[in-house]
C-alpha positions as CSV (number, residue, x, y, z in Angstrom):
1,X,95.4,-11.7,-61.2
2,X,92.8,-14.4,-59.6
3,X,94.4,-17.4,-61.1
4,X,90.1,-18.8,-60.8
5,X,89.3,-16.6,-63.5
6,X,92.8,-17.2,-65.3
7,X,92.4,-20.9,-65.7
8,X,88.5,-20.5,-66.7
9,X,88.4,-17.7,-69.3
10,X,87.6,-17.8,-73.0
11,X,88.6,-14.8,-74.6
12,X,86.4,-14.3,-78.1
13,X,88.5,-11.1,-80.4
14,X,86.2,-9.7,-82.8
15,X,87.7,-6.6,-85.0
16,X,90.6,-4.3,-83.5
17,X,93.0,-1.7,-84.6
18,X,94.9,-2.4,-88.2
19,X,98.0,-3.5,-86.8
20,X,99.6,-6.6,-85.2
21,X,98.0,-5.7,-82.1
22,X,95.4,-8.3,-81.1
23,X,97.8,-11.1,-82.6
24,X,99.9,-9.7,-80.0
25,X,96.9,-9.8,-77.3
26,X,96.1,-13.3,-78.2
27,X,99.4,-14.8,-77.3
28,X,99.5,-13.2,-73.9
29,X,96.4,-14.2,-73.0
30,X,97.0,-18.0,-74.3
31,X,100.6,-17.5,-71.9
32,X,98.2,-17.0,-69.1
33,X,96.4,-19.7,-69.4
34,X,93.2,-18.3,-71.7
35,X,91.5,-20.2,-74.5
36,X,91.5,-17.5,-77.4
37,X,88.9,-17.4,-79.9
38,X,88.4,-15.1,-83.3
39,X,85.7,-13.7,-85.5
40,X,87.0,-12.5,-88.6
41,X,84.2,-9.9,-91.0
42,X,86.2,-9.1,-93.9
43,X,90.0,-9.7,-95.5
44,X,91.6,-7.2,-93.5
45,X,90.9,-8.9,-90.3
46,X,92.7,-11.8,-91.5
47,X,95.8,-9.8,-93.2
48,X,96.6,-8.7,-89.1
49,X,95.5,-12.5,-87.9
50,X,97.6,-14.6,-90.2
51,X,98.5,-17.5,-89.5
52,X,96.8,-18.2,-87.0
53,X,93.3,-19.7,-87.3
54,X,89.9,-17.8,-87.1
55,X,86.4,-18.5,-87.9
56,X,84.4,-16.2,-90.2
57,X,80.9,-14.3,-90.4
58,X,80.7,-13.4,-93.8
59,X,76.4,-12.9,-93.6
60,X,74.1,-10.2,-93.6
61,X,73.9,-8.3,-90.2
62,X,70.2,-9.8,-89.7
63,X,72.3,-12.9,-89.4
64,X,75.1,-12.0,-86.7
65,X,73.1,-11.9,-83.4
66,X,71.7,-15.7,-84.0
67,X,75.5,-16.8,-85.1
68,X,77.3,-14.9,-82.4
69,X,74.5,-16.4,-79.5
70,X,74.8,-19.7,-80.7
71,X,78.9,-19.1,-81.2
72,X,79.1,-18.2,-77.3
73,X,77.4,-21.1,-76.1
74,X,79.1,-23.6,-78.8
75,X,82.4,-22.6,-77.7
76,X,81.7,-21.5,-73.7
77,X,83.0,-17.6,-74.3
78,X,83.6,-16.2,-70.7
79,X,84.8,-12.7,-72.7
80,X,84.8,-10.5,-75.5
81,X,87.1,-8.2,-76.8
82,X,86.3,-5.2,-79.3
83,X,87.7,-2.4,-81.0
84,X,85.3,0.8,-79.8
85,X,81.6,0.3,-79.1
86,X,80.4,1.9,-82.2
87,X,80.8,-0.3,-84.8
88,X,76.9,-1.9,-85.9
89,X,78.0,-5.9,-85.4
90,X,80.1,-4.9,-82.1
91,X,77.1,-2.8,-80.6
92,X,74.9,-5.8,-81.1
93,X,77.6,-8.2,-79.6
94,X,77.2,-5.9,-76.3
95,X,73.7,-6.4,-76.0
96,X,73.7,-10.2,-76.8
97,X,76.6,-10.9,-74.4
98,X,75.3,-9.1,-71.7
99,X,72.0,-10.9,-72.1
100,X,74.2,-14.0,-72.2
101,X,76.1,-13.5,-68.8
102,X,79.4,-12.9,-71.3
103,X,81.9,-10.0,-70.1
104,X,82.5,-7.4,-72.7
105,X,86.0,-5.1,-73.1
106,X,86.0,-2.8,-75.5
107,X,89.5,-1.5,-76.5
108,X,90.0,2.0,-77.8
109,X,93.4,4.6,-77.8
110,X,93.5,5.8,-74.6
111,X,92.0,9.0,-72.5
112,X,95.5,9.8,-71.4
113,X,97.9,10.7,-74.3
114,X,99.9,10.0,-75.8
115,X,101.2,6.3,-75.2
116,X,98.0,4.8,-73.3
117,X,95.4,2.4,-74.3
118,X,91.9,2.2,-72.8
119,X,89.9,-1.0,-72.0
120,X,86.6,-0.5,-70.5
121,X,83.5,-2.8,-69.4
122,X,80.7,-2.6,-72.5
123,X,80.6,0.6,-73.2
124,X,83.3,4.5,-73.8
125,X,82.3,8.2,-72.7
126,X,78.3,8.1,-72.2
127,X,78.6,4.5,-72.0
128,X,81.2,4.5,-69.6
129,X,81.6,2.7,-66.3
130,X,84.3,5.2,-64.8
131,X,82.6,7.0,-61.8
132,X,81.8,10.6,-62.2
133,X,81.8,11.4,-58.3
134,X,84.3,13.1,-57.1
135,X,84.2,11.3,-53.7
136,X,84.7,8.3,-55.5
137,X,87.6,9.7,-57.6
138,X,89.8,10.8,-55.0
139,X,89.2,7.8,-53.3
140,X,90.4,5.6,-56.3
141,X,93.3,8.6,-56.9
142,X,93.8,7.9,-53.2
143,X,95.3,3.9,-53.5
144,X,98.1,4.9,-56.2
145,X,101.1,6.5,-56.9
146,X,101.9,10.0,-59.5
147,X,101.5,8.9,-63.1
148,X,103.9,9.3,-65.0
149,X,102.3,11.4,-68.1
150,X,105.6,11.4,-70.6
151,X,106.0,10.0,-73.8
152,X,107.6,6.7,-73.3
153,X,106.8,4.8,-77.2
154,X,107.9,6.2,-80.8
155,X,105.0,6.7,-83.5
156,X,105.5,6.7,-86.9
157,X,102.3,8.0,-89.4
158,X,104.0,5.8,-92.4
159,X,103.9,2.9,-90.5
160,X,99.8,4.1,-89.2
161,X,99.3,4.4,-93.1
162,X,101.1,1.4,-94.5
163,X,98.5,-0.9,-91.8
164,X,95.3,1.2,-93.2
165,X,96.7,0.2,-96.7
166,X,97.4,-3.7,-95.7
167,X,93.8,-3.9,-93.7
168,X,91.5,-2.1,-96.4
169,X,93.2,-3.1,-99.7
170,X,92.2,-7.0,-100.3
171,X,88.7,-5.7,-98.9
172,X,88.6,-3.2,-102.1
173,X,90.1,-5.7,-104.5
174,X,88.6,-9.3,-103.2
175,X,85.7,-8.5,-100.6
176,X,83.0,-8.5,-103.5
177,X,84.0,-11.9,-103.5
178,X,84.7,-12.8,-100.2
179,X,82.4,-11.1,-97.8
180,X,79.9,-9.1,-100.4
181,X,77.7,-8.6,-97.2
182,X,80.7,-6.9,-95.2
183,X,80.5,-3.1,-95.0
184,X,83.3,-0.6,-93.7
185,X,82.6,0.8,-90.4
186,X,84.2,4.3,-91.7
187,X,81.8,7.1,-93.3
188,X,83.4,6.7,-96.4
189,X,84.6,4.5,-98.9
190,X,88.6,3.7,-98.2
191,X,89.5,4.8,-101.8
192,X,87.8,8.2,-101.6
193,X,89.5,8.6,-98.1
194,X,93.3,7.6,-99.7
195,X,92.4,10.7,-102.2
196,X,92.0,13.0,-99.6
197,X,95.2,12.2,-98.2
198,X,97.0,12.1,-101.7
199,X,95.6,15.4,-101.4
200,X,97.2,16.7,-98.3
201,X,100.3,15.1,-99.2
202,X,100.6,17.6,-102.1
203,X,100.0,20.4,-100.0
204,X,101.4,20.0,-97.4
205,X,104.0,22.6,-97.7
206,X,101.4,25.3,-98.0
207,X,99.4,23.7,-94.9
208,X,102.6,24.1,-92.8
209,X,103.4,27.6,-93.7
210,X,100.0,28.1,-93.1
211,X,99.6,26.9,-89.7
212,X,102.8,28.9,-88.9
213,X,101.3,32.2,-90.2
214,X,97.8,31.6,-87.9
215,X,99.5,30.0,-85.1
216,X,101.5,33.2,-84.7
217,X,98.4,35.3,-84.8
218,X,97.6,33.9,-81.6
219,X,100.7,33.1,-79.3
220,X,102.2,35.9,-77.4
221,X,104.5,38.5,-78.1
222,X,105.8,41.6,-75.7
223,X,103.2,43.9,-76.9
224,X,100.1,41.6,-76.8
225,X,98.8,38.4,-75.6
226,X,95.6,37.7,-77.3
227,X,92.7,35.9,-75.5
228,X,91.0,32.9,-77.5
229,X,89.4,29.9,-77.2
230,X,90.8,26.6,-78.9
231,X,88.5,24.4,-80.3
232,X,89.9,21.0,-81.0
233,X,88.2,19.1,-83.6
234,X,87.4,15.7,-84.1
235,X,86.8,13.5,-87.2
236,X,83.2,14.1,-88.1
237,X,82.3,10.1,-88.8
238,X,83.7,8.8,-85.7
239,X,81.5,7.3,-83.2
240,X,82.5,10.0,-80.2
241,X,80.6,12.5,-82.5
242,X,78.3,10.1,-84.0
243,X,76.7,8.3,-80.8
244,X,77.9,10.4,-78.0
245,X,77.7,13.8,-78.9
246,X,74.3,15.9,-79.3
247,X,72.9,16.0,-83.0
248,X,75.4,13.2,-84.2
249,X,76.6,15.7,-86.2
250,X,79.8,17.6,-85.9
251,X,79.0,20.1,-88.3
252,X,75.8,21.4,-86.7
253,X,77.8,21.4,-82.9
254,X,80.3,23.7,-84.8
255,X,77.4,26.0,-86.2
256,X,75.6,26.2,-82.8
257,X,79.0,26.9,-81.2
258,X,80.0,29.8,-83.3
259,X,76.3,31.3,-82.9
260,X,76.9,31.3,-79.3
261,X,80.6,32.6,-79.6
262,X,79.1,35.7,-81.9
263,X,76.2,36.5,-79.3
264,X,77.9,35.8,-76.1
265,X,81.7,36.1,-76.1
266,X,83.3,39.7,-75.1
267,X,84.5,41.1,-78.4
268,X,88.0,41.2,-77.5
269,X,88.2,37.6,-77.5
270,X,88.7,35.0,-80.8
271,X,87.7,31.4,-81.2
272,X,90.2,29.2,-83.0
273,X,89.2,25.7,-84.5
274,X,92.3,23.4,-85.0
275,X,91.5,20.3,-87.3
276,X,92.1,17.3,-86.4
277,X,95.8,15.2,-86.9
278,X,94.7,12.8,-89.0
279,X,91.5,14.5,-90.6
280,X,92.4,13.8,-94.4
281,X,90.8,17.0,-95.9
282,X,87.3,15.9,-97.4
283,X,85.6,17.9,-94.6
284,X,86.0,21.1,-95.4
285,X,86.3,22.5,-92.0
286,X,87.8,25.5,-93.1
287,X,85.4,26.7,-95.8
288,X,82.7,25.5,-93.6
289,X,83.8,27.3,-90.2
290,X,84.6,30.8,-91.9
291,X,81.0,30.8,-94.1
292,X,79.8,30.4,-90.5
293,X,82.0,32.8,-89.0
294,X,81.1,34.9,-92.1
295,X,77.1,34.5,-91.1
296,X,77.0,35.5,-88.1
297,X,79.7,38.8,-88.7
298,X,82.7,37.1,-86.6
299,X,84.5,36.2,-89.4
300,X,87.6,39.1,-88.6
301,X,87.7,37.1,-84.8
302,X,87.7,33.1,-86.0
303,X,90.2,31.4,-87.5
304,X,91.2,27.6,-88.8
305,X,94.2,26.0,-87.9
306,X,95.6,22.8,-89.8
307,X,98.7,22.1,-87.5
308,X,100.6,24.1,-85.4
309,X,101.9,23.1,-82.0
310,X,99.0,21.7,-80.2
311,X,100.8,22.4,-76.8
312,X,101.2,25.9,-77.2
313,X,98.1,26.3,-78.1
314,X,96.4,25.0,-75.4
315,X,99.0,26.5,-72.8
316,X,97.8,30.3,-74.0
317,X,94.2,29.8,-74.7
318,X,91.8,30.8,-72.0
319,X,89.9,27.9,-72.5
320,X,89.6,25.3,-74.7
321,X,86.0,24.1,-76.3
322,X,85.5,20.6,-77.0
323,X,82.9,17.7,-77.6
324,X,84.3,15.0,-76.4
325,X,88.1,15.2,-77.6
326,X,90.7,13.6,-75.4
327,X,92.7,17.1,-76.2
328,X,90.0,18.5,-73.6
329,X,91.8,16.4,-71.0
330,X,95.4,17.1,-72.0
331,X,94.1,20.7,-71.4
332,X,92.6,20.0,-67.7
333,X,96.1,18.4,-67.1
334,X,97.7,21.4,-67.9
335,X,95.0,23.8,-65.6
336,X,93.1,25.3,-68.4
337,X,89.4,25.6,-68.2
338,X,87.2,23.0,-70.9
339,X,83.6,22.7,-71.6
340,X,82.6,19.5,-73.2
341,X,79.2,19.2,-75.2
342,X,79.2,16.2,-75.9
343,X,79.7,13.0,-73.6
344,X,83.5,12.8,-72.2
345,X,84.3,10.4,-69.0
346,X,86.2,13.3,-67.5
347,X,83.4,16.0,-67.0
348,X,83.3,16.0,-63.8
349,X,82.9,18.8,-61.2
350,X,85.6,20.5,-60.3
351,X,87.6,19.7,-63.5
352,X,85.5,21.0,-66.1
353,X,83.1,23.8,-66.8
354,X,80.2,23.2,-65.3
355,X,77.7,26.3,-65.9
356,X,76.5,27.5,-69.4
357,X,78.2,27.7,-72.9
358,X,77.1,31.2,-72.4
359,X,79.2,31.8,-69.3
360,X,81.6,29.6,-70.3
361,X,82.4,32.6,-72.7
362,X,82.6,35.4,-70.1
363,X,83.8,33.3,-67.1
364,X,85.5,29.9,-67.9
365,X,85.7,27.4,-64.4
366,X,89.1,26.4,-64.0
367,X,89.6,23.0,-62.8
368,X,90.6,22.5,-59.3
369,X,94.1,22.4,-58.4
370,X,94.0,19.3,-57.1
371,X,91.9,18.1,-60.0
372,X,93.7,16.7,-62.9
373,X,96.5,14.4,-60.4
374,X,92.7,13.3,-59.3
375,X,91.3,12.6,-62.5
376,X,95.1,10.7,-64.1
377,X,95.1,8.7,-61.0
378,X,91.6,7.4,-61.1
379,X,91.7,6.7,-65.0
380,X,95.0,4.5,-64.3
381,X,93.7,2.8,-61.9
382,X,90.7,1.7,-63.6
383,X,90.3,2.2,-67.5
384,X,94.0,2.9,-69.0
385,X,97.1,1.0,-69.4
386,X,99.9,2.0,-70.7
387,X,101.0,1.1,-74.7
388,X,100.0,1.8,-78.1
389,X,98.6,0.5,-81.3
390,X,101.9,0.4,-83.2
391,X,105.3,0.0,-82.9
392,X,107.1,-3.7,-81.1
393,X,107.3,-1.9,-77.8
394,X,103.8,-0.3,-77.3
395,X,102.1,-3.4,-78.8
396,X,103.7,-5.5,-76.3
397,X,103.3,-3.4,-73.4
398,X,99.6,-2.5,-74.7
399,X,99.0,-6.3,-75.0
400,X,100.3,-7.1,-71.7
401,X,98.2,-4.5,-69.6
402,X,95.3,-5.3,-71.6
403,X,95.6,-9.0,-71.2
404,X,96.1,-8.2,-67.0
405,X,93.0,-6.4,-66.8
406,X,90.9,-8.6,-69.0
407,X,92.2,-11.5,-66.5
408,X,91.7,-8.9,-63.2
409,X,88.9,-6.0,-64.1
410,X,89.0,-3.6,-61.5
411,X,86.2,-3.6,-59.2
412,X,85.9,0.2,-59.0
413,X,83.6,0.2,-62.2
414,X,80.3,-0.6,-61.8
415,X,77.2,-0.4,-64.4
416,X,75.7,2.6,-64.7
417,X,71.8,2.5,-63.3
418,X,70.7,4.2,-66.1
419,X,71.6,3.8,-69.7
420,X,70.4,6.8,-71.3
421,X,72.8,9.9,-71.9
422,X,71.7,13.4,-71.4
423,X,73.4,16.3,-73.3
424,X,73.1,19.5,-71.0
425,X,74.2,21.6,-73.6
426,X,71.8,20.0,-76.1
427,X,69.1,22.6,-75.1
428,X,71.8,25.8,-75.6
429,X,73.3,24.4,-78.7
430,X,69.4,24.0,-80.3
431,X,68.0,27.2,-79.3
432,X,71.7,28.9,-80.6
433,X,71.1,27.0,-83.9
434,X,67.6,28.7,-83.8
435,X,68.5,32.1,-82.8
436,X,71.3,31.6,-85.6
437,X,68.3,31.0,-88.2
């Protein structure tokens, strides 16, 4: 750490994960000699702050760049800490503190799973800093030692789900009163969310014998080894799909993908989508995919998957489709070919498909061997730290690493010269939404 910076910084915590976790931050960074400062929006902030002491926006969002300008100043904030980039009142707060000479960290579950956090300079994915030459990677992969990819933290999803009710709860019973300008950053509202859920939970025993009865359908047996492609999906309202993925809409990426797969793909091949772990059932995703599938005649070659063992999946597909899903680098790491349409940090050359959707089909680029030890050591060394969101011993080691490199940001990542993301499947995925008309 450069004890300078140490003895000068002025961390400012706007929102973060529902869990202990910035609490957690806060004290680490107060241990090393930081002055901590925090924003709170809505009741839920305050449920994971308490006791300590915050100051509140509670006004419209016209309001928050004047307030959070005049805050910085007031109160000399050197940095600022967020919860992902998407968020309306956190993607103003990068603008004004760049225009303010204030260094922003925005904090997100990590690139490598499972047990790793990410904390990157302004911006995640097309807004990333992480370099994209491949010159540059080995050189950073280069200056450390193997990573260690295994599962080092427990998880529990009652714990995950007891926090979402504990943050959202008092918003839905007192934020009327308290913050009546404060507005969820999720697509929907929390209660119609908890009924999708209540949902699963009641059939979940059919979703499992489900998922059994598809996922054998594709793993192999001593007769036949089918050849497929595994599309991982994400959660249609978050803000990989919403600001870094072509259309903002996961819905019409799916559409354009299964055109493609019915016009290009050899016919002995299937495509199977897999929904996402925590996607609580109000999408659809499997009425929606086979009406697709249904459109375009592929429907006896495409298949939904809620479940199933994500590992084997990905270890017999022959490649794996994805937006922007962190499951597209698990898949690298483990030498599968990947395409990503949308924005991801690790499409790069040599470890992802780089020619058409079309050939991606036919002829899917593997990565190169030497590729994903490349790409694990360069993300280590610059953007990822190892921890978690929940549980006493990821927290603390989250909070620790995240706390080092807010102190010590490595000098690797520089601002990109141009802000502006370009989708190059954008084109493909339009004209096969066309065609598919």
């Amino acid at each position: 750490m450069q004890v300078g910076i140490m003895h000068r910084l002025a961390l400012l915590i706007l929102q973060g994960p529902a869990s202990p976790f910035l609490k957690e931050v806060a004290r680490e960074a107060e241990n090393a000699g930081a002055k901590v400062f925090k924003i709170n929006f809505c009741l839920g902030d305050g449920v994971f702050w308490w006791p300590r002491k915050a100051d509140w926006f509670t006004g419209g969002s016209d309001e928050w760049p004047a307030f959070l300008l005049d805050y910085l100043r007031r109160n000399g904030i050197t940095d600022i800490l967020m919860l992902g980039d998407g968020r309306q009142k956190h993607a103003a707060a990068v603008e004004i503190a760049r225009e303010a000479g204030v260094r922003v960290h925005v904090l997100e579950h990590g690139y490598l799973r499972p047990d790793w956090l990410t904390i990157e300079p302004e911006g995640m994915s097309g807004r990333s800093w992480f370099p994209r030459d491949v010159t540059t990677l080995r050189a950073l992969a280069d200056s450390v030692p193997a990573v260690d990819l295994r599962s080092r933290f427990k998880s529990s999803f009652l714990t995950y789900a007891l926090y979402d009710l504990a943050y959202h709860v008092p918003n839905v019973l007192l934020g009327w009163l308290l913050h009546p300008n404060y507005r969820t950053h999720g697509p929907v509202h929390p209660l119609v969310e908890y009924a999708g859920w209540i949902g699963k939970g009641l059939t979940s025993r059919r979703r499992r014998r489900q998922a059994q009865e598809v996922q054998q359908r594709y793993l192999p047996t001593e007769t036949s080894a089918p050849r497929y492609f595994l599309f991982p999906l994400q959660l249609p309202g978050d803000y990989q799909i919403r600001i870094h993925a072509p259309f903002g809409d996961h819905f019409e990426i799916v559409s354009a993908t299964i055109s493609s797969f019915a016009e290009e793909a050899p016919a002995d091949t299937r495509l199977l989508f897999k929904t996402h772990p925590i996607d609580n059932g109000l999408s659809g995703w499997a009425g929606f995919v086979m009406r697709e599938a249904r459109r375009h005649g592929v429907e006896q070659r495409v298949d939904v998957i809620d479940g199933g063992d994500l590992d084997k999946l990905i270890a017999n597909a022959t490649g794996i489709v994805t937006v922007n899903s962190t499951v597209g680098l698990s898949a690298i790491m483990a030498d599968k070919p990947v395409i990503t349409l949308g924005a991801a940090i690790y499409d790069v050359a040599g470890a992802t498909h780089q020619d058409s959707l079309a050939n991606f089909w036919r002829t899917p680029q593997a990565p190169q061997p030497d590729m994903p030890e490349v790409l694990a050591k360069a993300l280590v060394t610059t953007t990822q730290v190892r921890g978690g969101f929940l549980g006493a011993e990821a927290i603390a080691a989250g909070a620790r690493g995240v706390v080092t490199r807010i102190m010590d940001p490595c000098s690797a990542l520089k601002r990109p010269s141009s802000a502006a993301t370009i989708y190059r499947y954008e084109p493909e995925l339009r004209q096969a939404s066309i065609t598919a008309a």
